[in-house]
C-alpha positions in Angstrom: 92.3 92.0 148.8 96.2 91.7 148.6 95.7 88.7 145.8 93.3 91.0 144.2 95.3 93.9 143.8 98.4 91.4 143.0 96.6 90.1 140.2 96.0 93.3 138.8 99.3 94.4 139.1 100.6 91.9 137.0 98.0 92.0 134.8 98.9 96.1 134.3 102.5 95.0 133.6 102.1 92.3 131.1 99.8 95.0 128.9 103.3 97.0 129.4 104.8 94.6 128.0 102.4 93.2 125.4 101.7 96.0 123.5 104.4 97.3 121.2 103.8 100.3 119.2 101.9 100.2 116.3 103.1 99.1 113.3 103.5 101.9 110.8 102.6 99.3 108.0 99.1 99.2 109.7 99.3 103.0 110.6 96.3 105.6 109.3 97.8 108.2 106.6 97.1 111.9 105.7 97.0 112.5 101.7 96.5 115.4 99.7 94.4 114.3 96.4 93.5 116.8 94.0 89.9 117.3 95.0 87.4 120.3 95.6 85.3 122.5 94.6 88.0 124.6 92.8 88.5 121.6 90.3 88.0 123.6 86.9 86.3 120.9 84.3 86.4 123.9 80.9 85.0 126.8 81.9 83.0 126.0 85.0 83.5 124.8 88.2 82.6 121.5 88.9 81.4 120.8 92.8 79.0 118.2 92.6 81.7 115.7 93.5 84.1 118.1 95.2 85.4 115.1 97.2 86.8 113.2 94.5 89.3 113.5 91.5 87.7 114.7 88.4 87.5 112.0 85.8 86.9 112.6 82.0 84.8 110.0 79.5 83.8 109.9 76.8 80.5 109.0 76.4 78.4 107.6 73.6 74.5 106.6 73.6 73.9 104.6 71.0 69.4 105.3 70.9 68.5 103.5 67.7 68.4 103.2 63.6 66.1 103.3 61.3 65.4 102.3 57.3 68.4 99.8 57.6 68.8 97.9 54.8 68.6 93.9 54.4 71.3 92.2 54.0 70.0 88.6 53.4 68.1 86.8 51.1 64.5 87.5 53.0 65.8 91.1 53.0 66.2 91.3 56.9 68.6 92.1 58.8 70.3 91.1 62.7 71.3 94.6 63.3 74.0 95.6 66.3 76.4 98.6 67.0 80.1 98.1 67.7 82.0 101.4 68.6 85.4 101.3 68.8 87.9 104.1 69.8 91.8 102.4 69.4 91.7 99.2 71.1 88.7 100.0 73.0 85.4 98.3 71.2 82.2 97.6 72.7 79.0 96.0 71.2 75.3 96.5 71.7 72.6 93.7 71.7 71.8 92.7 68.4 68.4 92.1 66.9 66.8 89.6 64.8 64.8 90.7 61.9 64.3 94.0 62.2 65.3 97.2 60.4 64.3 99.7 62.7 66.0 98.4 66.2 66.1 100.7 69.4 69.5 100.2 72.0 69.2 103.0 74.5 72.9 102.3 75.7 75.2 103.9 77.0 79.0 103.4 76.5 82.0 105.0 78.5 85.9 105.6 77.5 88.1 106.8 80.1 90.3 109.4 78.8 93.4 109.0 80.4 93.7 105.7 77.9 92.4 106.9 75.0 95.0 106.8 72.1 93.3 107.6 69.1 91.8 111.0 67.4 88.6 109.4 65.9 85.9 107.5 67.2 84.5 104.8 65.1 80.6 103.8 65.5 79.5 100.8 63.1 76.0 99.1 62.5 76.4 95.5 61.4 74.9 92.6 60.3 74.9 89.4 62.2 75.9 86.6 60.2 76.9 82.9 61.0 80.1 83.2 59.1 81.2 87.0 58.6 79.1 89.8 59.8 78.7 92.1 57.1 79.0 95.9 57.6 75.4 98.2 56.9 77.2 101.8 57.4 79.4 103.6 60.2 79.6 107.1 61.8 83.4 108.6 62.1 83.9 111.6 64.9 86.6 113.9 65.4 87.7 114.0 69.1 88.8 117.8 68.7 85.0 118.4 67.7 82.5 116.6 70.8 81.5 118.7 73.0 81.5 118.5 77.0 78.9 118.4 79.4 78.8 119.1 83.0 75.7 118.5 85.1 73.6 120.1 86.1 73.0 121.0 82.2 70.3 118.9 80.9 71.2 115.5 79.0 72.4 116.2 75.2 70.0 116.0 72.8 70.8 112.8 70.6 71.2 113.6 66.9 70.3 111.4 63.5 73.5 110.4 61.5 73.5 109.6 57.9 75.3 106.4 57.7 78.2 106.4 55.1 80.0 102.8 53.6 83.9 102.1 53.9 84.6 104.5 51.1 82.9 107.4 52.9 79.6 107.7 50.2 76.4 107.6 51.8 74.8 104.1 52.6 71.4 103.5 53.2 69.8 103.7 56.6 70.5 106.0 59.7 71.6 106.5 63.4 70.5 108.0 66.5 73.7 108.9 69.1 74.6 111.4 71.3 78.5 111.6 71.4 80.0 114.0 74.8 83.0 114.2 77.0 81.7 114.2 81.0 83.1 113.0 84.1 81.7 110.5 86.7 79.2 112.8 87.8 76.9 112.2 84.4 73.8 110.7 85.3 75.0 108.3 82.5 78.0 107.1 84.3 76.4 104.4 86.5 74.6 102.3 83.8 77.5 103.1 81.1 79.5 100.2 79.7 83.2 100.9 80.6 86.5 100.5 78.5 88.3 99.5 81.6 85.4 96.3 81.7 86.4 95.6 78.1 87.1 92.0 79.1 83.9 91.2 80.9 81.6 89.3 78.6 77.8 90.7 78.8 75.9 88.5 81.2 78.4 90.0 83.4 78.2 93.6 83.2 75.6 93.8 85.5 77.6 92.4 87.9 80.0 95.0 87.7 78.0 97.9 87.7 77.5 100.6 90.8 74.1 100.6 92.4 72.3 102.4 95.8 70.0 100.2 97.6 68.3 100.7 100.4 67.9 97.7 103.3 64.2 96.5 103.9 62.0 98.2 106.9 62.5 96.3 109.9 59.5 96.0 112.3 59.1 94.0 115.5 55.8 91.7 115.6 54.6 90.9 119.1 52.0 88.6 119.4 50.8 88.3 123.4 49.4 84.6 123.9 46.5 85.4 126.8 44.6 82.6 126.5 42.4 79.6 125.0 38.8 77.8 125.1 36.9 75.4 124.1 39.7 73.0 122.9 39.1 69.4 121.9 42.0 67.1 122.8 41.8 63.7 120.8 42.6 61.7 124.4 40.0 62.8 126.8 41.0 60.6 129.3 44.3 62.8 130.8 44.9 65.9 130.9 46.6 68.4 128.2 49.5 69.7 128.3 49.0 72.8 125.7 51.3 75.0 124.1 50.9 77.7 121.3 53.7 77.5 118.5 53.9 80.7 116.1 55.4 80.4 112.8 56.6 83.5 110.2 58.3 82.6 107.6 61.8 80.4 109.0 61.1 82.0 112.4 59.3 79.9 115.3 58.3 79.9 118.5 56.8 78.2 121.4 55.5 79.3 124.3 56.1 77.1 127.8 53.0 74.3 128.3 50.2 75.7 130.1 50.1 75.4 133.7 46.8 75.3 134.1 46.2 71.6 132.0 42.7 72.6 131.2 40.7 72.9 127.7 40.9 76.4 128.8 44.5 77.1 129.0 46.3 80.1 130.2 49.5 81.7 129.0 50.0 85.3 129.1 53.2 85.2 127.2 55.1 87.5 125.2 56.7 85.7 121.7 58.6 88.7 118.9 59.8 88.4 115.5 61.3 90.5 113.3 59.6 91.4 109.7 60.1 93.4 106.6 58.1 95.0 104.6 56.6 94.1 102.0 54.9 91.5 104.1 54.9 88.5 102.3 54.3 85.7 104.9 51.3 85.6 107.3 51.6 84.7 111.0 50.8 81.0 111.4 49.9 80.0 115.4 48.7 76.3 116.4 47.8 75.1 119.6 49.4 71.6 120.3 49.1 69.2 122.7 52.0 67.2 124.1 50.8 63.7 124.0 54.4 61.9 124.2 58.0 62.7 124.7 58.6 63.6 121.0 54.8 64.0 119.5 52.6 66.6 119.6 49.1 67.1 118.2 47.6 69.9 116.9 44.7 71.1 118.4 43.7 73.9 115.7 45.3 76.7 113.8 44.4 79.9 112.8 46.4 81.7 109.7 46.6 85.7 110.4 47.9 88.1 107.6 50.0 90.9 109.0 49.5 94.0 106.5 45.9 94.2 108.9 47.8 93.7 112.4 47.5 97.3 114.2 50.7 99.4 114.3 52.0 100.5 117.9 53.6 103.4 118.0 54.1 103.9 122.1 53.6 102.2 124.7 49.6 102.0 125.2 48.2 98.8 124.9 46.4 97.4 121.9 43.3 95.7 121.8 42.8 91.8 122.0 41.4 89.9 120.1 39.5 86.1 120.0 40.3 84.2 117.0 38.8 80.6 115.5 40.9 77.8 115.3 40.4 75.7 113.0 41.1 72.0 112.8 40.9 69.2 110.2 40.0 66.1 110.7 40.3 62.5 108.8 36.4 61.6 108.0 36.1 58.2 105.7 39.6 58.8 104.5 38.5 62.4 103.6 40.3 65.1 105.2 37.8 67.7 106.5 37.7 71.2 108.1 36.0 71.7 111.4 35.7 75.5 111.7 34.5 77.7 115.5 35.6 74.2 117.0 38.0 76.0 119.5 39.2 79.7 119.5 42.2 81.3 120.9 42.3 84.6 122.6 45.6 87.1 121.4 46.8 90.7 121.3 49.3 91.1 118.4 50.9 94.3 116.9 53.4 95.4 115.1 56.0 97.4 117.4 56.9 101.2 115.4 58.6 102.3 118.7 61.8 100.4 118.8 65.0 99.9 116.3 65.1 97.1 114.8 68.9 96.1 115.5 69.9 94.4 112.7 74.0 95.6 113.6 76.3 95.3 116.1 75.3 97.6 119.3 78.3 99.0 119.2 78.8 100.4 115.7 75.4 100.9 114.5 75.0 103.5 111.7 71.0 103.7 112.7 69.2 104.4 115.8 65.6 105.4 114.6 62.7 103.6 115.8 60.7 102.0 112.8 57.5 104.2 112.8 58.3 106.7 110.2 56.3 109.6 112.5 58.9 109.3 115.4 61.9 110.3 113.2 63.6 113.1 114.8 64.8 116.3 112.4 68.2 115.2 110.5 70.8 117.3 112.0 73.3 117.0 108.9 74.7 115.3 105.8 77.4 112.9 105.5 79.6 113.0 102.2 81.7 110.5 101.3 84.2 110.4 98.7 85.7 106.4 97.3 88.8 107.7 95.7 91.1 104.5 95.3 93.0 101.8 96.7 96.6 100.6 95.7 98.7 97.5 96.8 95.8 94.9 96.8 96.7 91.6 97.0 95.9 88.7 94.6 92.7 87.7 95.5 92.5 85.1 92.9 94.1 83.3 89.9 92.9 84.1 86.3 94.9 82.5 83.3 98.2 81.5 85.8 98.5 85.0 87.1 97.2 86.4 90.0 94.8 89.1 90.0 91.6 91.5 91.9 87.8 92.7 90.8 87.9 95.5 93.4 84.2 96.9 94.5 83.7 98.9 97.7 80.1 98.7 99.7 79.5 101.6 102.1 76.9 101.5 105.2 75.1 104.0 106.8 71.4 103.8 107.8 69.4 102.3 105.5 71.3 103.0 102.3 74.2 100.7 101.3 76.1 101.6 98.0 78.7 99.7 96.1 80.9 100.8 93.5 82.0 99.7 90.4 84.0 97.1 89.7 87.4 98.0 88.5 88.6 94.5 86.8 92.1 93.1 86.9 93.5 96.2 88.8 95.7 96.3 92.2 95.5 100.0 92.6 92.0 100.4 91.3 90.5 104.1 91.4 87.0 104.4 91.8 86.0 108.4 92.5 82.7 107.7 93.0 80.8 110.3 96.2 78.1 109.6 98.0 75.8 111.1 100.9 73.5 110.3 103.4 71.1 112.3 105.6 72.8 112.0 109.7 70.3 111.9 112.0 72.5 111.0 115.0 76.2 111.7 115.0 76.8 108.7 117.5 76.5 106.7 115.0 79.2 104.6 112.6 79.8 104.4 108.7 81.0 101.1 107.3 83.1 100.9 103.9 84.1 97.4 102.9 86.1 96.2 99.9 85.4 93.0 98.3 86.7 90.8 95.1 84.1 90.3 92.5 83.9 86.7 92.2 81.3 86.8 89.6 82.8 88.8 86.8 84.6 86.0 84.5 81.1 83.5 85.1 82.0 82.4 88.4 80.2 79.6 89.2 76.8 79.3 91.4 78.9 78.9 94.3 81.5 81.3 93.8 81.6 84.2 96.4 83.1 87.4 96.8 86.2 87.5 99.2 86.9 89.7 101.8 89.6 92.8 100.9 89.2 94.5 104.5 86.8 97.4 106.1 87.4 100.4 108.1 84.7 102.1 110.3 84.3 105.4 111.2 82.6 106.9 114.3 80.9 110.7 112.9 81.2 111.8 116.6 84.7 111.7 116.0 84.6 114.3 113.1 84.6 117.9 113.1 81.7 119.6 111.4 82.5 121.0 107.9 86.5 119.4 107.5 87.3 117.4 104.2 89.6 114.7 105.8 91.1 112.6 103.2 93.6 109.3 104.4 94.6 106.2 103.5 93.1 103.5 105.7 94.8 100.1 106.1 93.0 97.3 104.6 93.0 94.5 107.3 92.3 91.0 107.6 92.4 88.7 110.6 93.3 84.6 108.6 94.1 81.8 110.3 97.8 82.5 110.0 97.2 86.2 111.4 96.4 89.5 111.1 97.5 90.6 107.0 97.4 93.6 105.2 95.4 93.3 101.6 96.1 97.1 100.8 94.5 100.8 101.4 91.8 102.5 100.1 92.3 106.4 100.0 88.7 108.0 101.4 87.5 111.9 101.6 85.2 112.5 104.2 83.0 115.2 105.4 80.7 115.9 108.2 78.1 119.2 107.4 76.0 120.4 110.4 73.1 121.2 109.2 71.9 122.7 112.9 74.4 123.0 115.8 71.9 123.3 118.0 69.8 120.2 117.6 73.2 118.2 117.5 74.2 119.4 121.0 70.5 118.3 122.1 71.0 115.4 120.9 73.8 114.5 123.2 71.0 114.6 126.0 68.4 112.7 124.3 68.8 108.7 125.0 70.7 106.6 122.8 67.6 104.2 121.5 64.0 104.9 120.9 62.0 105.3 124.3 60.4 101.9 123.8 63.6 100.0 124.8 63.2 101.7 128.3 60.0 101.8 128.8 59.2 97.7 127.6 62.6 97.3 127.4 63.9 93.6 125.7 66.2 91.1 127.1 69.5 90.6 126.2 68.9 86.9 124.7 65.5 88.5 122.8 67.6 91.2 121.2 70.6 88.6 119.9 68.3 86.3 118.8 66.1 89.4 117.1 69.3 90.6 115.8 70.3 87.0 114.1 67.3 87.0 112.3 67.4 90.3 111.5 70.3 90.1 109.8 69.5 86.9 107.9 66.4 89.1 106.6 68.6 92.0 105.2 70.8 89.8 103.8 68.7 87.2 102.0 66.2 90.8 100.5 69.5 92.1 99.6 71.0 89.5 97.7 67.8 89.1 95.7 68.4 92.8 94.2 69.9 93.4 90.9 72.9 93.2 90.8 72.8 91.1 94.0 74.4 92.4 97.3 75.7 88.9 98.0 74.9 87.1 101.5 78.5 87.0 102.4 78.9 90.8 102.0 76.3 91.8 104.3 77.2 89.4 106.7 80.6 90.8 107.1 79.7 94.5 106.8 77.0 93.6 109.5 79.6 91.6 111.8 77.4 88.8 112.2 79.8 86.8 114.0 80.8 89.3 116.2 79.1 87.1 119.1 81.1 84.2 118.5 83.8 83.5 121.1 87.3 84.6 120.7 89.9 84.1 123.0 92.1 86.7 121.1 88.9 89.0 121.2 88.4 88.4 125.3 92.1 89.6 126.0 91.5 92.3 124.1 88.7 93.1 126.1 89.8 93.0 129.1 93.0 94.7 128.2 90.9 97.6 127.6 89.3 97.4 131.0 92.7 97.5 132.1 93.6 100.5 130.4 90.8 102.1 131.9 91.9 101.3 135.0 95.6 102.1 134.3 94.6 105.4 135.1 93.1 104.8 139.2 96.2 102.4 139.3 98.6 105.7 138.0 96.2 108.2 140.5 97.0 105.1 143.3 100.7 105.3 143.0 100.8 109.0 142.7 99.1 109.0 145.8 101.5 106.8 147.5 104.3 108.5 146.3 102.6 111.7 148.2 102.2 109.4 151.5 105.4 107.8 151.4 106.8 111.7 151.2 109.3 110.9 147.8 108.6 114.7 146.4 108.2 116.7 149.5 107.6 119.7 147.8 104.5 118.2 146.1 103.6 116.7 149.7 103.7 120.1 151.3 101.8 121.7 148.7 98.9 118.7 148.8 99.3 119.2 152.6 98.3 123.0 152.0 95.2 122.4 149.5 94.0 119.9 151.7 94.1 122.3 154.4 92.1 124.8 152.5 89.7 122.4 151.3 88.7 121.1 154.9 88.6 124.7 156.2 86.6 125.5 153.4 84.4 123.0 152.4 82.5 124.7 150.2 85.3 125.2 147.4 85.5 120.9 146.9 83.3 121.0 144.4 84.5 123.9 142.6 88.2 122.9 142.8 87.7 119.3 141.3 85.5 121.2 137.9 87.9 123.4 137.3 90.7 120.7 137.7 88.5 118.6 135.0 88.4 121.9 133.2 92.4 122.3 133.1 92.4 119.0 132.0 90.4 119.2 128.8 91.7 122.2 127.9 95.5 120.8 128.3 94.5 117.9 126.3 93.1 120.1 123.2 96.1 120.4 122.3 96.8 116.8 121.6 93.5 116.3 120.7 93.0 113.3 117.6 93.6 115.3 114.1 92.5 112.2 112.2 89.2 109.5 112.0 90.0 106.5 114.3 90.7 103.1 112.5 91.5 99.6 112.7 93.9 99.2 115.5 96.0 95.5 115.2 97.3 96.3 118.8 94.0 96.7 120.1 92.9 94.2 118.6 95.6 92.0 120.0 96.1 90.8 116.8 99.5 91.0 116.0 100.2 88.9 119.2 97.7 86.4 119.0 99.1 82.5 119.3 98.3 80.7 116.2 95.9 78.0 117.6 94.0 80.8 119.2 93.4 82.5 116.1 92.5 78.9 114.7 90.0 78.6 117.2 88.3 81.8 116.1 87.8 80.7 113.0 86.4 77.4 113.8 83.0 76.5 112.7 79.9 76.4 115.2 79.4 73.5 116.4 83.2 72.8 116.0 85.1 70.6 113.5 88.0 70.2 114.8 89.6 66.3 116.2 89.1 65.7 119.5 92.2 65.8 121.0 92.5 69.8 119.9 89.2 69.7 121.1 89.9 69.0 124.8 93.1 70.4 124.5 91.5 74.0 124.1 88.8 73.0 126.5 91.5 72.6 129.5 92.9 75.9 128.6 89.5 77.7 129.3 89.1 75.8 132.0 92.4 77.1 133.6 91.5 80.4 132.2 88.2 80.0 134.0 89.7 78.9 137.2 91.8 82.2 137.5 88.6 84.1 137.0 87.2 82.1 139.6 89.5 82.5 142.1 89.4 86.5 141.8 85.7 86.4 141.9 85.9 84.2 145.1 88.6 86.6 146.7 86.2 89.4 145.7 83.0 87.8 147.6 85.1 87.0 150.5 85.9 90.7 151.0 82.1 91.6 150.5 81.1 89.1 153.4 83.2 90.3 155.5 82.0 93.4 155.3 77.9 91.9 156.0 79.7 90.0 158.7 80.6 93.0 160.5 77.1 93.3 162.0 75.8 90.0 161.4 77.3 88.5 164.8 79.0 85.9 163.1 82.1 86.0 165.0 80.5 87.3 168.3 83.5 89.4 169.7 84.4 91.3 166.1 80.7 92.3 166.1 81.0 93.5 169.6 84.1 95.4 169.4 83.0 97.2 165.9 79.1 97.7 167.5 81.6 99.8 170.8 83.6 101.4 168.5 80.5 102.2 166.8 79.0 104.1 169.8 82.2 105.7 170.8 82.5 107.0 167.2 79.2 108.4 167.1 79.8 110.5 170.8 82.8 111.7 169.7 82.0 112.9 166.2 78.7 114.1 167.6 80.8 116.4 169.9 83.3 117.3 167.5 83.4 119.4 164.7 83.2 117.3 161.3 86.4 120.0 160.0 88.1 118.4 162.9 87.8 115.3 161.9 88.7 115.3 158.4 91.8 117.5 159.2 92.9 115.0 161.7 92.1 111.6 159.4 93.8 113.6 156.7 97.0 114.6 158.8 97.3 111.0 159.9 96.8 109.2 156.2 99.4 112.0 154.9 102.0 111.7 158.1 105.8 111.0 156.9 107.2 107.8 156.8 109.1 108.6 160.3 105.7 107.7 162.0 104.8 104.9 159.9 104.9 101.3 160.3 105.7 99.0 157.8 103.0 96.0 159.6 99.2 96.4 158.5 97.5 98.8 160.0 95.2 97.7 163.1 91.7 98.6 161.1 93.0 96.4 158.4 94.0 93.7 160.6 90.8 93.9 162.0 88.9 93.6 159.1 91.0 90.7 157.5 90.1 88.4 160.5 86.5 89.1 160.0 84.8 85.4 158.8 83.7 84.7 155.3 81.5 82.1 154.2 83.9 80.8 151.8 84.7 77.6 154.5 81.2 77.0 153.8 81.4 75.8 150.6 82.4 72.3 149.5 
């Protein structure tokens, strides 16, 4: 016990030592943007993105022409529209052949760097050599109207189109010309000024865009049982097995012990799958006939849109299904059908979550099943406002520069921003919201570099800016808090900072009292209690999971690449870290900091070093053993003091990424070089075993504390177990006197007396053990037992 409480010791002072203040580089900051609701945009008020700065475009939608005239020798024409306001231009698809084209696009100006008073709209002719002009459309800045949503779209108007000299040309155009902000309905699909430099297979790329992740379901298929089968080898007996494919998942149960034709399993094998279901659930029997070679003893192909849906925990029917087998007859490969069947219950599982996050920051904990939702308790409003002092994420023309996009992640929606190109303090005001259905719950923003927007190449991939995650439990209901969260990011070098983003955030309750239900309700749909999973199940479930979001994700339009889901999802957060464990169990140790303070303080009161506070403890204790009834009582209301003492240094701000407890900023080099090391590794061999001796000392410390721990708890079963004969008799007397004397004694008596004598002043102390203690360290362990 003395080593134990040694080691902890130490281990209290070297987190004294090892943790230095934060940095304030890497420190959380309050702003004051101009957002709100009293943002005047003309002569209205504009709140439907009251968490963002108000920006103005100027939009133009370019619908279509018609009676255009031809301008070659079959009299066609390759129309296109290029508007152009100062430097600004942007360009339309053009057309072969036709005189009456349609566009439908939308383009965008932002007007902080517009520097001209007419905007220019031309139709042209595509031509191999110079494209020839077919009319324009000139408009007066002074004279567009504005727009603010939620008034309906503008109407779009037909323009006469006039030549170079201002007469009227032939043909005409279909626009609708308005100043709005980024809360048109226009603004997501627009074609941006600030993009100018993006060529057009890349715009969509650049683009914002909600999506939502596909619905998760758990598919349990319980093995029970097959008949009938027909081994090849009838001469020994089978050793059977049922492996179940979906899709890249698959499974195997153990071999049958009963090595029959009629095999028994019983066994329980789960998948995960999304919906739309688009791969059936493939089982086959085998047969292990060698070391490495099995043969299939049928196979039976089941569809999953007709498996039953379980919504509790009532058990589904089973079911008998054919295998079927095929067989090599005169070199002709034939079906044999009802040869052998197989005997299942399979459904898929509505009452759990499907975890496809970390279990400690998910932003979802609804089961699947649609029906078992719970009433949302509030909405969750997010403003992207902007980032400054990014960091060269790549090199472009010599120079370094940054295509900065934010992804958020909350529940099922993701959303990602626009790409601002070639900016280091990019500003996005783009808001968002989701329905909260659980305020324990985290939202995810991560900002990325658009590797894609200059034709990056098939393998090109977005890099890493940094995240923040925030914990809604942590908000108050109804406050705007706006702050500038350090972008960090742990490289083999260290923990660096790539920048800030500035965020607005806002927690509305929709129903106080359902939220304070919830805090009684458990954390997980009922399912994981009542059949709850094992811990290996739910990583491996979790793995593939997350390789299911990611891969329907990155199929979407634009894509939500693999590697950005993967690191908004943490899906190495698994992987050992030896920078990660010390940060771990630093933690525990600042839990414990507090017993470890309570301890001393206690000591302090034994040892008699404030005797004013010892007289006073003397007289509560007094109190509490004349009156028992007011223990209780006095330690709430102490817990009450507490809290209410705290209030006043209560958190004022979200929490964020902390490099100190991270143990980042201290981590050694190789450490952090481990962490990033592939799985299985690739480093030489002499790193290797060098960092496999250093776990291995690691491990023996642990070791030795666990063994010091086990010896005290056998000591304490070998009080009564007569293995030292005379320390169980002794104990077993003292035992009876005890129980004669506190029989006859009053139990107020006691505790006054044991309380006295544990609170006595140092006159009447000793400084050798204490005979109980001396007693109880000679006590035998079974530690000389072991080799």
């Amino acid at each position: 016990m003395v080593q134990v409480q040694s080691f902890l010791t130490i281990l209290f002072l070297i987190i004294k030592m090892q943790k230095p203040p934060q940095s304030i580089d890497f420190a959380l900051k309050e702003t004051s943007p101009k957002i709100g609701a009293g943002a005047v945009t003309g002569d209205k008020l504009s709140s439907t993105y009251d968490l963002v700065e108000q920006m103005q475009y100027l939009y133009v939608r370019v619908v279509k022409a018609k009676d255009l005239p031809g301008k070659d020798v079959t009299g066609g024409c390759d129309p296109y529209v290029e508007v152009k306001l100062g430097n600004y231009k942007g360009v339309t698809k053009h057309f072969e052949k036709k005189n009456n084209p349609e566009w439908n696009q939308v383009f965008a100006f932002s007007k902080e760097r517009i520097q001209a008073s007419v905007l220019e709209v031309y139709v042209k002719d595509k031509d191999v050599v110079a494209d020839d002009l077919i009319g324009r459309a000139l408009f007066d800045l002074n004279e567009i109207p504005k727009r603010i949503p939620p008034d309906s779209p503008l109407a779009p108007q037909w323009y006469r189109l006039e030549d170079r000299k201002g007469d009227k040309a032939k043909g005409e155009l279909m626009l609708a010309v308005w100043m709005g902000t980024q809360a048109d309905e226009a603004f997501p699909e627009a074609w941006h000024s600030d993009a100018a430099s993006v060529g057009p297979d890349a715009v969509a790329s650049i683009r914002s865009k909600v999506y939502l992740s596909p619905k998760l379901w758990y598919v349990r298929v319980n093995v029970i049982e097959a008949q009938d089968l027909v081994p090849n080898d009838k001469s020994r007996f089978p050793e059977v097995f049922v492996k179940a494919m979906l899709g890249n998942q698959a499974l195997r149960t153990r071999i049958s012990q009963s090595k029959t034709i009629n095999p028994m399993w019983n066994e329980d094998l789960m998948f995960v799958v999304a919906e739309p279901f688009e791969e059936p659930l493939v089982l086959s029997v085998e047969d292990r006939v060698g070391g490495n070679k099995d043969e299939t003893l049928g196979k039976c192909v089941i569809p999953l849109h007709i498996v039953q849906r379980r919504l509790d925990h009532r058990p589904v029917n089973s079911r008998w299904l054919n295998l079927e087998k095929h067989v090599i007859v005169d070199g002709e490969k034939k079906e044999i059908k009802f040869a052998s069947r197989i005997h299942l219950r399979i459904c898929l599982e509505g009452g759990y979550h499907v975890l496809d996050e970390s279990t400690h920051y998910s932003s979802d904990l609804r089961p699947t099943a649609k029906q078992l939702w719970r009433p949302s308790i509030g909405i969750l409003e997010l403003g992207i406002l902007s980032a400054h002092g990014l960091m060269p994420m790549k090199t472009k023309d010599g120079r370094g520069t940054t295509d900065a996009y934010c992804v958020a992640k909350y529940g099922q929606k993701w959303i990602r921003t626009r790409t601002i190109v070639d900016n280091f303090m990019p500003r996005w005001n783009e808001q968002y919201t989701w329905e909260v259905f659980d305020t324990c719950t985290v939202i995810t923003v991560g900002v990325f570099d658009n590797g894609h927007v200059h034709g990056g190449a098939g393998g090109a991939r977005d890099a890493r800016i940094g995240k923040v995650r925030i914990r809604l439990s942590t908000l108050e209901a109804d406050r705007v808090y706006t702050h500038s969260y350090p972008l960090l990011v742990l490289h083999p070098s260290g923990v660096k900072k790539t920048g800030e983003i500035q965020l607005a955030l806002r927690f509305t309750c929709s129903s106080l009292i359902n939220m304070l239900h919830m805090y009684s309700h458990p954390l997980l749909p009922k399912m994981h209690y009542i059949h709850p999973l094992s811990v290996i199940q739910l990583d491996v479930l979790r793995h593939q999971a997350m390789q299911i979001v990611s891969t329907r994700l990155s199929r979407a339009e634009p894509p939500l690449r693999k590697e950005v889901v993967e690191y908004m999802l943490d899906v190495d957060s698994h992987m050992w870290s030896m920078r990660r464990s010390k940060a771990n169990f630093f933690r525990i140790m600042g839990v414990l900091s507090g017993l470890i303070a309570v301890g001393k303080w206690f000591d302090q009161i034994c040892n008699w070093r404030n005797p004013l506070t010892t007289i006073l403890i003397h007289i509560l204790f007094i109190i509490l053993v004349l009156y028992p009834e007011l223990i209780l009582p006095t330690i709430f209301l102490y817990l009450f003091l507490i809290g209410i003492w705290n209030y006043r240094w209560r958190p004022r701000h979200p929490p964020h990424m902390d490099t100190r407890l991270s143990h980042a900023d201290a981590a050694h080099p190789d450490e952090l070089d481990e962490e990033f090391d592939t799985f299985p590794t690739s480093r030489p061999s002499d790193i290797v075993r060098m960092r496999y001796d250093r776990l291995r000392s690691i491990a023996g410390r642990v070791q030795t504390v666990i063994g010091d721990l086990a010896t005290q708890g056998e000591r304490f079963q070998s009080l009564l177990s007569w293995r030292d004969p005379r320390a169980t008799t002794l104990f077993v007397t003292f035992c009876l006197i005890a129980a004669l004397v506190l029989y006859v004694t009053p139990f107020q008596v006691v505790a006054l007396l044991a309380g006295i004598y544990v609170l006595r002043h140092p006159r009447f102390r000793h400084k050798l053990p204490s005979t109980p203690l001396n007693f109880f360290r000679r006590l035998p362990a079974r530690s000389d037992s072991m080799l």
